[in-house]
C-alpha positions in Angstrom: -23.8 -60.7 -69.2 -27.4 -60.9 -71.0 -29.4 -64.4 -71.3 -27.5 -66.4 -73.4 -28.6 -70.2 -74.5 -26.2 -72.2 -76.6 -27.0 -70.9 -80.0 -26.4 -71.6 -83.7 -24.9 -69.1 -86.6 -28.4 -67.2 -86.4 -29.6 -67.6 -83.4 -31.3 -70.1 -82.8 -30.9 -72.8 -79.9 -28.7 -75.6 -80.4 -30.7 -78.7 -79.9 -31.1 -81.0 -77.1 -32.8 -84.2 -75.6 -35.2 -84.1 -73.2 -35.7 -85.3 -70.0 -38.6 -87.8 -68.9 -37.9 -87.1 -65.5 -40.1 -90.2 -63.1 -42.5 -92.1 -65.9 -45.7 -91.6 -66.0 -49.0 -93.6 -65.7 -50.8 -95.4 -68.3 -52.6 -92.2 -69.9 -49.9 -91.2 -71.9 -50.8 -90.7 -75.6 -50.2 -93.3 -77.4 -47.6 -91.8 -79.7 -45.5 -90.2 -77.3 -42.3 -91.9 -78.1 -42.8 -91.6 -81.8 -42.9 -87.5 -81.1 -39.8 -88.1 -79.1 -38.2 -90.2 -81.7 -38.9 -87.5 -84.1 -37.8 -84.7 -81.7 -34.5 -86.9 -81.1 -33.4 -87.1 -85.4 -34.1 -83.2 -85.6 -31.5 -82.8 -83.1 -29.3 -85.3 -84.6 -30.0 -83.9 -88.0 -28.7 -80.0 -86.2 -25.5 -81.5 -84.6 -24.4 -83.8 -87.8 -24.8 -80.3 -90.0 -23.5 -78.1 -87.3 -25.3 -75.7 -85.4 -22.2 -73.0 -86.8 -19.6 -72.6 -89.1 -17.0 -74.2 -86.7 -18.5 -77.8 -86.2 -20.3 -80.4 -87.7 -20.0 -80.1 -92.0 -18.4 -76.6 -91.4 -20.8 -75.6 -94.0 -21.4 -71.3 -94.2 -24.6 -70.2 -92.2 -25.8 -69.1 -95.8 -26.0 -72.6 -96.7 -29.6 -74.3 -97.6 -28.7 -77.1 -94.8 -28.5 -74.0 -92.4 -31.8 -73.0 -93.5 -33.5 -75.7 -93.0 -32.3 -76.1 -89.7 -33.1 -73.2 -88.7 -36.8 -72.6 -89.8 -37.6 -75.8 -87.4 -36.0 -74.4 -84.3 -39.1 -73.4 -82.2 -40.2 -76.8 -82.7 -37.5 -79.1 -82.1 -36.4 -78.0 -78.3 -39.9 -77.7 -77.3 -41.1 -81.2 -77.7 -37.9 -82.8 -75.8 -38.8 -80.1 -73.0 -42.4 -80.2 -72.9 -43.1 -84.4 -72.7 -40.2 -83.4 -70.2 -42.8 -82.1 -67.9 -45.4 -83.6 -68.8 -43.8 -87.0 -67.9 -42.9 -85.2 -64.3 -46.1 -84.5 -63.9 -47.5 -87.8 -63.5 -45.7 -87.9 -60.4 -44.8 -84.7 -58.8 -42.2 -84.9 -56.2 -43.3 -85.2 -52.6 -41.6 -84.2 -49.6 -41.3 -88.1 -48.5 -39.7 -88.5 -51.5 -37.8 -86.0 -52.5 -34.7 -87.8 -51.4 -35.1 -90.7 -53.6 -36.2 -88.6 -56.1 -32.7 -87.0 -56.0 -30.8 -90.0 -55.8 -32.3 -91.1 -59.3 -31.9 -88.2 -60.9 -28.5 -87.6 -59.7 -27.3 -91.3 -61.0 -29.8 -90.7 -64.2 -28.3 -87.2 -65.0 -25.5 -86.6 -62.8 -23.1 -89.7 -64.0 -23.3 -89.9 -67.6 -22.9 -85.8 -67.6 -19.4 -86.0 -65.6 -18.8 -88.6 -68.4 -19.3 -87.8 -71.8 -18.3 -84.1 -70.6 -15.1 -85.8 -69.3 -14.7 -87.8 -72.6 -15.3 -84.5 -75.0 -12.5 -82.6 -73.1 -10.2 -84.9 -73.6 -10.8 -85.5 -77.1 -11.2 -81.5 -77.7 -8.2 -80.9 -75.7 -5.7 -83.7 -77.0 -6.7 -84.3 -80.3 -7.7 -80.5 -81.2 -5.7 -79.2 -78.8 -8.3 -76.5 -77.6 -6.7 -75.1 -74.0 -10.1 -76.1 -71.7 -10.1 -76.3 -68.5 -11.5 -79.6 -67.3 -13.6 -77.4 -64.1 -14.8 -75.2 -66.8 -16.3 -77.7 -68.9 -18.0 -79.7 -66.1 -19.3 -76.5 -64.7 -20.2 -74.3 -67.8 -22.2 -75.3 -70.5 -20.0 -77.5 -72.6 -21.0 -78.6 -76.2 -24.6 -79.8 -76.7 -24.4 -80.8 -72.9 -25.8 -77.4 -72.1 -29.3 -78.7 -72.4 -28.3 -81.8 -69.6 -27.0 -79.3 -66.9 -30.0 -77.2 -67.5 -32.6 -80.0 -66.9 -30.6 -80.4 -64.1 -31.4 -76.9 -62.8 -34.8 -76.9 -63.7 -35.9 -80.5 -61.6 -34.0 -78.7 -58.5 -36.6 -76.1 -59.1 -40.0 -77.5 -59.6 -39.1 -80.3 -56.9 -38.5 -78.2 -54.3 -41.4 -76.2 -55.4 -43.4 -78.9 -55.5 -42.2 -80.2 -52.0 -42.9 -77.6 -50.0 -46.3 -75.9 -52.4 -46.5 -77.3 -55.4 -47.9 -74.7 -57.5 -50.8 -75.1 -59.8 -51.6 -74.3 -63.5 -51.8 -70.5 -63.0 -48.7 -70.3 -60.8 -47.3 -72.2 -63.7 -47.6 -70.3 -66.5 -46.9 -66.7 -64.5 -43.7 -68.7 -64.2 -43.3 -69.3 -67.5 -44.8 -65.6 -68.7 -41.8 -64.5 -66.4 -39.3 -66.8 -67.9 -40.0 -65.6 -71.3 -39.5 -62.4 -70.5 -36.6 -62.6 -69.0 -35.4 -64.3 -72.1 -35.9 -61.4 -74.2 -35.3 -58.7 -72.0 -31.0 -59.2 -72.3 -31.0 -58.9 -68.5 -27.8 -59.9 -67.5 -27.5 -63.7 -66.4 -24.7 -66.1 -65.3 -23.7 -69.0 -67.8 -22.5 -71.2 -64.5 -24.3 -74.1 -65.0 -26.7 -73.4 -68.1 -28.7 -71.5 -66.2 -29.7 -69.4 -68.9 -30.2 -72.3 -70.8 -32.5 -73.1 -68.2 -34.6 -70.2 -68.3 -34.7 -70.8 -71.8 -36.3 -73.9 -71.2 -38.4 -73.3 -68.5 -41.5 -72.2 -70.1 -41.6 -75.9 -72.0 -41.0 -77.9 -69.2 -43.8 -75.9 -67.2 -46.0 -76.4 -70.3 -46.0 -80.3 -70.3 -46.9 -80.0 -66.3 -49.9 -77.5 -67.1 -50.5 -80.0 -70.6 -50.8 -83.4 -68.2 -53.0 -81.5 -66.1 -55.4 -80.3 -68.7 -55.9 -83.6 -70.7 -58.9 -82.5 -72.1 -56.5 -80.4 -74.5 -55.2 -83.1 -76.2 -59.1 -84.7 -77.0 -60.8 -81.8 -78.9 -59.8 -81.2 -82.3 -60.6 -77.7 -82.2 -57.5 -77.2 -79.5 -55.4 -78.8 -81.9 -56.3 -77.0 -85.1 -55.7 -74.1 -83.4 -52.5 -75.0 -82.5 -51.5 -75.6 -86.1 -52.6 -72.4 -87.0 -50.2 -70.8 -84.4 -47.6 -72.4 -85.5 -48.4 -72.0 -89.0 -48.9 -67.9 -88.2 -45.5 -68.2 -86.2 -43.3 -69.9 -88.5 -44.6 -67.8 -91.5 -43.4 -65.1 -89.5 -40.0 -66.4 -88.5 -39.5 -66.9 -92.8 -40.4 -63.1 -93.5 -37.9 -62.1 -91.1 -35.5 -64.6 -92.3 -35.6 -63.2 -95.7 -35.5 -59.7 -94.5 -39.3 -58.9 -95.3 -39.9 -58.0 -91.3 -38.0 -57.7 -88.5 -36.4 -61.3 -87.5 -38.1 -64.0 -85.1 -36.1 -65.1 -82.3 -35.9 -68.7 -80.0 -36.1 -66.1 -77.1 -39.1 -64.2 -77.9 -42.8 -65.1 -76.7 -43.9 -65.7 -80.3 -41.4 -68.4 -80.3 -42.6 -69.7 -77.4 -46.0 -70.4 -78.1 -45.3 -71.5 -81.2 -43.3 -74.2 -79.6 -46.0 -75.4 -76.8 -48.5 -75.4 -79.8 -46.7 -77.5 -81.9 -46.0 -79.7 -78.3 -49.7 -80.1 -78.7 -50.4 -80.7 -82.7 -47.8 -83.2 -82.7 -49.0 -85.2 -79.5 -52.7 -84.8 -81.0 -52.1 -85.9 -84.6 -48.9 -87.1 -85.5 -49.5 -90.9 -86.6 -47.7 -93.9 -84.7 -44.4 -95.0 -85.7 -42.6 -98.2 -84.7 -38.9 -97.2 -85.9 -39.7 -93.5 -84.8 -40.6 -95.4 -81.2 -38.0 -97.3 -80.9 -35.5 -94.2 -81.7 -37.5 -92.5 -78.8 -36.6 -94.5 -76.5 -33.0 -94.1 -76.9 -33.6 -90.2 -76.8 -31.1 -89.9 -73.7 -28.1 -91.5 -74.7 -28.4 -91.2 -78.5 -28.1 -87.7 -77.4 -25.2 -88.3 -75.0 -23.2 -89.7 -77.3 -24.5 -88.8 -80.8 -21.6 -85.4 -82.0 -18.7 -88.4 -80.4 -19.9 -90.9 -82.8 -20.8 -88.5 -85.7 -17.8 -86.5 -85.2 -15.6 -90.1 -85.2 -18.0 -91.2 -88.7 -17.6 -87.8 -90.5 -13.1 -88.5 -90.1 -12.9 -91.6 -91.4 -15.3 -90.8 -93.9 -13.6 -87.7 -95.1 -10.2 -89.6 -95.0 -11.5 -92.3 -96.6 -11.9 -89.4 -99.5 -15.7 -88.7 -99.0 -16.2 -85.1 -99.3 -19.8 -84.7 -101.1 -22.2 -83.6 -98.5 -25.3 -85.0 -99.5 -23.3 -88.4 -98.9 -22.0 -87.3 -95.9 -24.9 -86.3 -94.2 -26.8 -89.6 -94.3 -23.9 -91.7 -93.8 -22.8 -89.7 -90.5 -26.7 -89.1 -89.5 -27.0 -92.8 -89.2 -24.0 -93.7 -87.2 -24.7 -91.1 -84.8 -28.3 -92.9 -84.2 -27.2 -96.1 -84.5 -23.8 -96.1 -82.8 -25.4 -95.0 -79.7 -28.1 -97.7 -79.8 -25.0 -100.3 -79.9 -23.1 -98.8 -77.0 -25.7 -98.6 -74.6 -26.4 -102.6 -75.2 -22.7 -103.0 -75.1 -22.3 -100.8 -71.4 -25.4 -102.6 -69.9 -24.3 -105.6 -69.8 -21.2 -103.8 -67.0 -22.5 -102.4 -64.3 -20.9 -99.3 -63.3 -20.0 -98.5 -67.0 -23.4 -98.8 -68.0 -24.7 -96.2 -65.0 -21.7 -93.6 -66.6 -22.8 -93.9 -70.3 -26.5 -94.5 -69.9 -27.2 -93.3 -66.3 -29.2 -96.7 -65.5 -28.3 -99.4 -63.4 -30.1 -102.6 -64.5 -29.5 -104.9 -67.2 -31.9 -105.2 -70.0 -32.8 -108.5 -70.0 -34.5 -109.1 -73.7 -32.2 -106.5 -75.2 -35.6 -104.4 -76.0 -37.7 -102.7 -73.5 -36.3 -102.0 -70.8 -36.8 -104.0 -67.6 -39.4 -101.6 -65.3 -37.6 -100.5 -61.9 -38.9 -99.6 -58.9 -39.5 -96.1 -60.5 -41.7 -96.7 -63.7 -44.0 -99.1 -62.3 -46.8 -98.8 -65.1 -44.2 -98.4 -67.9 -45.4 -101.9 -69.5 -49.1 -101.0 -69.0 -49.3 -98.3 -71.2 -47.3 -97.0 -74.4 -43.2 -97.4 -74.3 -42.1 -94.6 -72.4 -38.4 -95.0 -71.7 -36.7 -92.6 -68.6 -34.9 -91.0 -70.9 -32.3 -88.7 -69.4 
C-alpha cells in the first residue's frame, strides 16, 4: 500500500514527541528545552482537539479548531524530530558501544511502548469495545504511538550506519532528499512497525545530525532570517491551497519539509527562554506517553459532569493531559520497575526536579536542562 503516516481529517501528520536519543554536551542552545516544551503543548493541543472527527472533541474537520491545527503541522513534528538528531548527534554511536547503546534505548523506548500500548488496548477494547488484536496493536502503529515505534526504527538505522561508516553531512541529506521523495511518490510501503511513519520522519531526524554538525548555522542571523522567510513562503502557500486558491500543500511533500527544518532553525535561533515552557520540555516523553489516557479520562468526567461548551473544555482537558502526566511520573519513580514501564528510566529523582544524571548524560548539569526524553 502507498506511504502512509498517521494522519489527521486533511492530511496532515498526527503529532508526536520526540526522541533525545544519548544527551548531548554542553553546547546545546540555551533554549532548547523551551522549543521542546513548546513543540510538546502543540502536540497536546492536536490530541485534546482530535486529529479527526472520531477522537478527541469529535469536532467536524470544518471546524476553526481543525484549522488551526492544521496550518501548524510542518512545524510541530519537525522540532520533536529534529533536536531528536541533533541530540544523537553529540554522541554518535560506536561500534564499542553500540550494545549499551541498545540496552538504553530498548529500556528507554522499548518498555514504556509495550505499556501504554498495552493499557490503550485494553481500555479501547473493554470500555469501547473496538475488536483489536493485542499483536496488532503492539506491532502496527497504534494511536499516537506511531511516532514511538518509528523513532524506534530510525535509531536501528543511523546506529548501525554509524557503527560500521557513519555517514557525513552529504550522505545525510541524499538520505533525506531520498526519504522525501519516497514520501510523495505513493510508492507502496508496509505499515508493520511505523515504518512509513519513519520515513516520514527521517528527513528531521537527519536534519538535527547535519544541524549539530554545522553550528555555525545557528550564530548568523542571516541563516535564520532566511529561514523565517521559508517558512513564511511555505505556510503562505499551505493557506492558498487550504482555501482552494492553489493546489493544496501536503506533510509529505519537500516544501513541507523544508519548511519544517527551517522553522527547526528560527525557533532554536530566536525563540526567547522560558522557564514553564522548560520545565514542560522536559517531560516531553511521558507527557506524550500518557497525555490522550489522561485527557481522554478529563474530557468524561467533564462531559458527565454536564460540561459540553468547548472553549471550556479545551483548556480544562489541555491541562490535565500536561499536568497529569507530570504527577504520574513522580508517582512511578519512586517504584522501580513501574517507573521503567511508564517513564522508561530507572533511577529515582532525588530532589523531585532535575533529573539525577546517569551514566549516559554525563554533562546534562553543565549545560542547559536537557532531559532524555523518550
Amino acid at each position: 500500500m502507498p506511504l502512509k503516516v498517521p494522519m489527521n481529517g486533511k492530511n496532515g501528520p498526527s503529532g508526536g514527541p520526540d526522541d533525545a536519543a544519548i544527551p548531548p554536551k554542553s553546547d546545546v542552545p540555551a533554549n532548547l528545552n523551551t522549543v521542546r516544551g513548546l513543540a510538546c503543548l502543540l502536540v497536546v493541543a492536536l490530541h485534546v482537539i482530535g486529529d479527526e472527527e472520531s477522537n478527541g472533541l469529535h469536532l467536524p474537520m470544518t471546524s476553526g479548531w481543525h484549522y488551526a491545527m492544521i496550518s501548524i503541522e510542518f512545524i510541530r513534528i519537525p522540532l520533536f524530530t529534529a533536536m531528536s538528531g541533533y541530540l544523537y548527534a553529540g554522541r554518535r554511536v560506536t561500534r564499542p558501544a553500540f550494545g549499551r547503546f541498545w540496552a538504553k534505548k530498548l529500556r528507554r523506548l522499548g518498555l514504556p511502548l509495550i505499556c501504554v500500548t498495552t493499557i490503550l488496548w485494553l481500555l479501547r477494547t473493554r470500555v469501547y469495545g473496538e475488536p483489536i488484536p493485542l499483536t496488532r496493536a503492539l506491532l502496527f502503529g497504534f494511536g499516537h504511538l506511531w511516532y514511538i515505534q518509528a523513532l524506534i526504527l530510525l535509531f536501528a538505522a543511523i546506529s548501525v550506519c554509524d557503527g560500521f561508516c557513519r555517514p557525513g553531512s552529504a550522505a545525510l541529506t541524499l538520505a533525506g532528499l531520498a526519504c522525501v521523495m519516497v514520501g510523495q511518490s505513493g510508492l507502496s510501503v508496509t505499515t508493520c512497525f511505523s515504518l512509513g511513519g519513519a520515513i516520514y520522519l527521517a528527513p528531521y531526524f537527519l536534519f538535527g545530525i547535519i544541524l549539530r554538525e554545522h553550528p555555525e548555522w545557528l550564530r548568523h542571523g542571516s541563516v535564520g532570517m532566511m529561514a523565517l522567510g521559508i517558512v513564511v513562503i511555505v505556510l503562505t502557500s499551505q493557506q492558498l491551497g487550504l482555501h482552494h486558491v492553489t493546489d493544496p500543500v501536503t506533510a509529505l511533500q519537500l516544501p513541507a519539509a523544508l519548511a519544517g527544518m527551517a522553522g527547526v532553525v528560527f525557533l532554536l535561533q530566536r525563540f526567547p527562554r522560558s522557564t514553564l515552557l522548560a520545565a514542560v520540555g522536559g517531560y516531553s516523553y511521558t507527557i506524550y506517553l500518557w497525555h490522550v489516557v489522561a485527557g481522554a479520562a478529563v474530557r468524561a468526567i467533564l462531559i458527565k459532569a454536564g460540561i459540553v461548551s468547548i472553549p471550556a473544555l479545551f483548556p480544562l482537558i489541555f491541562v490535565a493531559a500536561v499536568t497529569l502526566p507530570i504527577m504520574l511520573y513522580h508517582v512511578a519513580r519512586r517504584v522501580p520497575f513501574l517507573s521503567m514501564a511508564v517513564t522508561g528510566e530507572s533511577r529515582l529523582r532525588p530532589d523531585g526536579g532535575i533529573p539525577e544524571p546517569s551514566s549516559e548524560e554525563p554533562a546534562a548539569r553543565r549545560g542547559p536542562t536537557v532531559m532524555a526524553t523518550l
